[in-house]
C-alpha positions in Angstrom: 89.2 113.0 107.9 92.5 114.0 109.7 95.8 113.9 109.0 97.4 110.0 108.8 93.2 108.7 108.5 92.2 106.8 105.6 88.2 105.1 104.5 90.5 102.9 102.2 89.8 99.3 102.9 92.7 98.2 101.8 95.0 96.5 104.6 98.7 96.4 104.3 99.8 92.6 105.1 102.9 94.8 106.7 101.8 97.3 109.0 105.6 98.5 109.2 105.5 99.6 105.5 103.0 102.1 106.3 105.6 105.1 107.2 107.7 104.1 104.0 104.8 104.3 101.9 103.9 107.8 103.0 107.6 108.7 102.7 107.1 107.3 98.9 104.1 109.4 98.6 105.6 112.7 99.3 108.8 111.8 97.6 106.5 110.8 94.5 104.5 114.2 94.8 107.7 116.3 95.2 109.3 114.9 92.1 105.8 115.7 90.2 105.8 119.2 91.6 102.7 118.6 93.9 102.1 120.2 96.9 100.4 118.2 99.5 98.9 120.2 102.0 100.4 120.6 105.5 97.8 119.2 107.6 97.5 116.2 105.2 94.1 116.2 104.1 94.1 115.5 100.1 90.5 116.7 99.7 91.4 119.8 98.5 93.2 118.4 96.0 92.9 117.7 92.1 92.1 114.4 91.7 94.2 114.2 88.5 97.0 115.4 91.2 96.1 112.4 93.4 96.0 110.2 90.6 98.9 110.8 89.3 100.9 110.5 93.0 98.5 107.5 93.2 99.9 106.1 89.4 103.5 106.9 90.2 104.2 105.2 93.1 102.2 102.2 91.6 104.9 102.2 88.8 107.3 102.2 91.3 106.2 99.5 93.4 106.0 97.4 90.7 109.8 97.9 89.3 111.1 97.4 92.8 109.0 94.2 92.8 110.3 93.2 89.6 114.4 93.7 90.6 113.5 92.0 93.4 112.4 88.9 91.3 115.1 89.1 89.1 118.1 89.4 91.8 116.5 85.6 93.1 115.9 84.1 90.2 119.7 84.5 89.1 
């Protein structure tokens, strides 16, 4: 697989997020201390190192999600 290809099935319901997801990614896996390779292939990788990029932007997603609730529900 090359850089930007993926054999998730997962589809995003906005296409548009895709370049602020991978911005999230390597924002995540800087803040961890990971280095994701250049050419962006992760298959080199730890998979505790993935996991843990994959685990932390989860967490974020999910607080953004929840301020976002909050701020309309007040």
């Amino acid at each position: 697989m090359g850089a930007g290809q993926s054999r998730s099935s997962n589809q995003l319901v906005v296409p548009q997020a895709n370049a602020a997801l991978d911005q999230l990614k390597y924002e995540v896996a800087q803040e961890l201390g990971i280095v994701i390779p250049q050419d962006g292939y992760f298959g080199h990788m730890a998979t505790r190192d993935t996991g843990a990029i994959g685990g932390h932007i989860t967490r974020r997603l999910v607080q953004i999600a929840e301020q976002s609730l909050a701020g309309q529900f007040k």
